[in-house]
DSSP file (Angstrom, degrees, kcal/mol; ACC not computed):
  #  RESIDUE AA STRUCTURE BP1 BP2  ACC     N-H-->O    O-->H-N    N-H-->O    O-->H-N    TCO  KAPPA ALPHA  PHI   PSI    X-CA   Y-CA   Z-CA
    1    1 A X              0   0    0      0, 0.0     2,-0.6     0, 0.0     0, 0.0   0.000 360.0 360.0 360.0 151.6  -36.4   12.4   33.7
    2    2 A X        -     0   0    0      1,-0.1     5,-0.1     3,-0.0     3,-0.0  -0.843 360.0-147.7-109.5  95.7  -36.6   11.2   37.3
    3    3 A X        -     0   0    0     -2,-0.6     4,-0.3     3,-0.1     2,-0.3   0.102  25.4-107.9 -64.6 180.0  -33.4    8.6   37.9
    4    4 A X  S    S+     0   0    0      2,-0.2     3,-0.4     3,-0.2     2,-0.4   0.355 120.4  64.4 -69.5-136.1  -33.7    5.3   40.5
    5    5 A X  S >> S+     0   0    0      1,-0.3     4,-1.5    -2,-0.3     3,-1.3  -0.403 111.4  30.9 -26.8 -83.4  -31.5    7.3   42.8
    6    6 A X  H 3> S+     0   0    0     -2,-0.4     4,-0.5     1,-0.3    -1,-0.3   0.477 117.0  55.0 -62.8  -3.6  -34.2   10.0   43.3
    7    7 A X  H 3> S+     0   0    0     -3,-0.4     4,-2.8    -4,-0.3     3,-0.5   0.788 114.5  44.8-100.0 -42.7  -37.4    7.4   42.8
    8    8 A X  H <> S+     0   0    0     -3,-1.3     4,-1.8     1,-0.2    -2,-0.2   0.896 112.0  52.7 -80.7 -36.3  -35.5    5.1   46.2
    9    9 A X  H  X S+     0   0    0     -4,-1.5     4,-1.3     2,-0.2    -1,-0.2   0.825 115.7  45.1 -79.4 -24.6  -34.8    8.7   48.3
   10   10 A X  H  X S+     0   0    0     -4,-0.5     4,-2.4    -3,-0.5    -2,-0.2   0.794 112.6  41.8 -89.0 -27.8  -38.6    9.2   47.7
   11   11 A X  H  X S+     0   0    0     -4,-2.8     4,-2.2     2,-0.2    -2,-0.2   0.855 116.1  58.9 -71.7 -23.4  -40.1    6.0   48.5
   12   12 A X  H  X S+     0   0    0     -4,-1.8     4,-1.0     2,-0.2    -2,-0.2   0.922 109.0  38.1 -14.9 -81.2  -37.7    6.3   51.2
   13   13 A X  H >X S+     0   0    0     -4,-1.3     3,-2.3     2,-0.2     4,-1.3   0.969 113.6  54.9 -62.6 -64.9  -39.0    9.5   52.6
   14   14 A X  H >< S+     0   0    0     -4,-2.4     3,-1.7     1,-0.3    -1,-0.2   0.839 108.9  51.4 -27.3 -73.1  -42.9    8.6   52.0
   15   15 A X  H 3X S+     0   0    0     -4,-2.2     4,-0.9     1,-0.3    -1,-0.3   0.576 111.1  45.2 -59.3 -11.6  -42.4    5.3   54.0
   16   16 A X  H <X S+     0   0    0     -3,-2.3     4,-0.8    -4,-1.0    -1,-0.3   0.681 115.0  47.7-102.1  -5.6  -40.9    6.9   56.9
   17   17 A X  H << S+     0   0    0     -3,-1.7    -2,-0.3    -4,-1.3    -1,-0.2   0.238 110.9  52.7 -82.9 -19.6  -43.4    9.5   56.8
   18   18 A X  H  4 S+     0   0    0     -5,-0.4    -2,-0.2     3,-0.1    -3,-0.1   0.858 109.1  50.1-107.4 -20.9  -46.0    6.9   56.5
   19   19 A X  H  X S+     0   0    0     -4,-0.9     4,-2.5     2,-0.2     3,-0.4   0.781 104.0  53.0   7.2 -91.3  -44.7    5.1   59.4
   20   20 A X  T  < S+     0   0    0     -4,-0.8    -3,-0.1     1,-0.3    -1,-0.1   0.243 108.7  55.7 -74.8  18.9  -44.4    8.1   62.1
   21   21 A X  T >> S+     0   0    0      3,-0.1     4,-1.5     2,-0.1     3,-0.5   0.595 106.1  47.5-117.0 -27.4  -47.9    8.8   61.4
   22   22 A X  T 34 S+     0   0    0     -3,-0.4     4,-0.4     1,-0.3    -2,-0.2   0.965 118.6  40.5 -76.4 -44.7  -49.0    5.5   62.2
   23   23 A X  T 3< S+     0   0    0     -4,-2.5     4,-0.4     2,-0.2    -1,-0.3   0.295 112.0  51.7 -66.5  -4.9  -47.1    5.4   65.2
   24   24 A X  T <> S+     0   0    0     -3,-0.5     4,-1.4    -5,-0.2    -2,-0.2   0.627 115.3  45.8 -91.6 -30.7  -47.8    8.9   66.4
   25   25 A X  T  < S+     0   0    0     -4,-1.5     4,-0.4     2,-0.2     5,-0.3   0.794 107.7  63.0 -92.2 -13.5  -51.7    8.1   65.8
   26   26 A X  T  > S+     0   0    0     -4,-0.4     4,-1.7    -5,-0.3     6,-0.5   0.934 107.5  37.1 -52.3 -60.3  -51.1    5.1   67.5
   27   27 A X  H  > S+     0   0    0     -4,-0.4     4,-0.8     2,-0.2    -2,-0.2   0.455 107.8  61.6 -53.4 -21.7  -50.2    6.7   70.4
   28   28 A X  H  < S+     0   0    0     -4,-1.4    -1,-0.2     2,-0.2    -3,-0.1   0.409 111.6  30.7 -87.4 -25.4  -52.3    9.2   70.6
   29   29 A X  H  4 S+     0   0    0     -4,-0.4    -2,-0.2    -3,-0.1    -3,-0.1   0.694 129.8  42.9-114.3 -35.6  -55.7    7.6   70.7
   30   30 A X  H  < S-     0   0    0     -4,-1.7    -3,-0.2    -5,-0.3    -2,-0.2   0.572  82.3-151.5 -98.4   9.8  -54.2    4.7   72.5
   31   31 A X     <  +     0   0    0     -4,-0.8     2,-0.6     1,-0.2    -4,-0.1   0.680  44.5 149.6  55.2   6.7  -51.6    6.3   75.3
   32   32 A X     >  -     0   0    0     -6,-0.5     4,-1.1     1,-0.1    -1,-0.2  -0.689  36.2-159.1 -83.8 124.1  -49.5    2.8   74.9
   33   33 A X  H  > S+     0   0    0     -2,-0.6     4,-2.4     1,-0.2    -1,-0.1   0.680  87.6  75.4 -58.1 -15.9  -45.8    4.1   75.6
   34   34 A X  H  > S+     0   0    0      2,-0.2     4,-4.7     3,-0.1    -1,-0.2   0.958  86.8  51.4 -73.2 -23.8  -44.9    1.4   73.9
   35   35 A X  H  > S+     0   0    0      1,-0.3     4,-2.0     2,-0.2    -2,-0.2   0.993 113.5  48.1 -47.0 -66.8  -45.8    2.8   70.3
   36   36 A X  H  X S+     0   0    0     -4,-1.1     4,-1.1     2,-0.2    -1,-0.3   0.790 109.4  53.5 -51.8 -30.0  -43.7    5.9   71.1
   37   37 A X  H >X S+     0   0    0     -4,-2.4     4,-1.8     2,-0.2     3,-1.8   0.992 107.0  51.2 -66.0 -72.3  -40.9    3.4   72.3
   38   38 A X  H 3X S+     0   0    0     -4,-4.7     4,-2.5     1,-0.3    -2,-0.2   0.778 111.6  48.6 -30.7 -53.8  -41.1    1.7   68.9
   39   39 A X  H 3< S+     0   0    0     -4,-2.0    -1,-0.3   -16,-0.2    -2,-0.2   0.636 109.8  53.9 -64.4 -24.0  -40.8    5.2   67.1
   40   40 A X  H <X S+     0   0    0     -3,-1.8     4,-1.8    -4,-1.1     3,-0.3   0.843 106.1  45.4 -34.1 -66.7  -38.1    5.9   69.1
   41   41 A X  H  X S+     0   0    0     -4,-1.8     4,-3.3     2,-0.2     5,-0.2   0.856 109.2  63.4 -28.7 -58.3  -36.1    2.8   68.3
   42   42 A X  H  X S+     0   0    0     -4,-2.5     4,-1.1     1,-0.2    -1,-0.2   0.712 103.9  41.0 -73.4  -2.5  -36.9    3.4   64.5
   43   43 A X  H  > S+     0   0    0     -3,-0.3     4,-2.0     2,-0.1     5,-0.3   0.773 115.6  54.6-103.5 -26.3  -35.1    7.0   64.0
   44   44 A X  H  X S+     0   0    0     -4,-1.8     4,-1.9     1,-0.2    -2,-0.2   0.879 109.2  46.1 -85.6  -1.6  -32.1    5.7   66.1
   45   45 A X  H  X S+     0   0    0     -4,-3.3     4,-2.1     2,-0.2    -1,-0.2   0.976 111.2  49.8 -62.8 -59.3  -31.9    3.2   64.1
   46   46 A X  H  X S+     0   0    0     -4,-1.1     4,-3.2    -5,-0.2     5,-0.3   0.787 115.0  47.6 -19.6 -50.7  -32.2    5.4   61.0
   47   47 A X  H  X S+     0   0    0     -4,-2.0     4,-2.8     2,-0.3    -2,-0.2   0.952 106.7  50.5-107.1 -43.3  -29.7    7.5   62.3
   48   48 A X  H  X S+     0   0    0     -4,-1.9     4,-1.8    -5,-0.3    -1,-0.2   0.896 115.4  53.4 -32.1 -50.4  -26.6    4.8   63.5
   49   49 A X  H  < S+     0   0    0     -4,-2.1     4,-0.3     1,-0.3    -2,-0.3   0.826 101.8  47.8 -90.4 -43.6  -27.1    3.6   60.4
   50   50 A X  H >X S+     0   0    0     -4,-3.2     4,-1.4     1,-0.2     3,-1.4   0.898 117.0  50.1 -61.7 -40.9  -26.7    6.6   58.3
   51   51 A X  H 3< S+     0   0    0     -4,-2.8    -2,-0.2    -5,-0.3     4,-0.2   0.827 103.0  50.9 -72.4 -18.7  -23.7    7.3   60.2
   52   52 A X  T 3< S+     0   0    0     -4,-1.8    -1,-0.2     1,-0.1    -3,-0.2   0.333 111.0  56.7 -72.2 -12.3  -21.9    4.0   60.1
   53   53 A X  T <4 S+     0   0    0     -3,-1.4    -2,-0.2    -4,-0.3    -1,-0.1   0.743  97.6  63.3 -94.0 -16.7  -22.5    4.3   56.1
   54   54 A X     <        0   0    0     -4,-1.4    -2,-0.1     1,-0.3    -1,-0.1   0.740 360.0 360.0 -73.3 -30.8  -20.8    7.6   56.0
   55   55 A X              0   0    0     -4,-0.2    -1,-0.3    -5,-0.1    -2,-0.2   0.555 360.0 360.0 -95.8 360.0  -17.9    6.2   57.0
């Protein structure tokens, strides 16, 4: 049987996967830097944030 833990790490993963595709195909037919900017912003966020939890 499939716990919340593992049901939250996959909806997790999906949405952030669902996400950098929007914003990479965003960028890609439209050349706006800002899209890529945006995707940028959202992993370092991601990633401050997993590390500030670690501790």
């Amino acid at each position: 049987m499939i716990s919340n833990k593992s049901i939250e790490k996959y909806l997790w993963a999906s949405v952030v996967i669902f996400v950098t595709y929007l914003f990479l195909g965003s960028f890609i037919v439209s050349r706006n830097l800002l899209d890529l900017a945006y995707l940028i912003i959202l992993y370092t966020f991601m990633v401050i944030v997993k590390v500030v939890s670690k501790n």
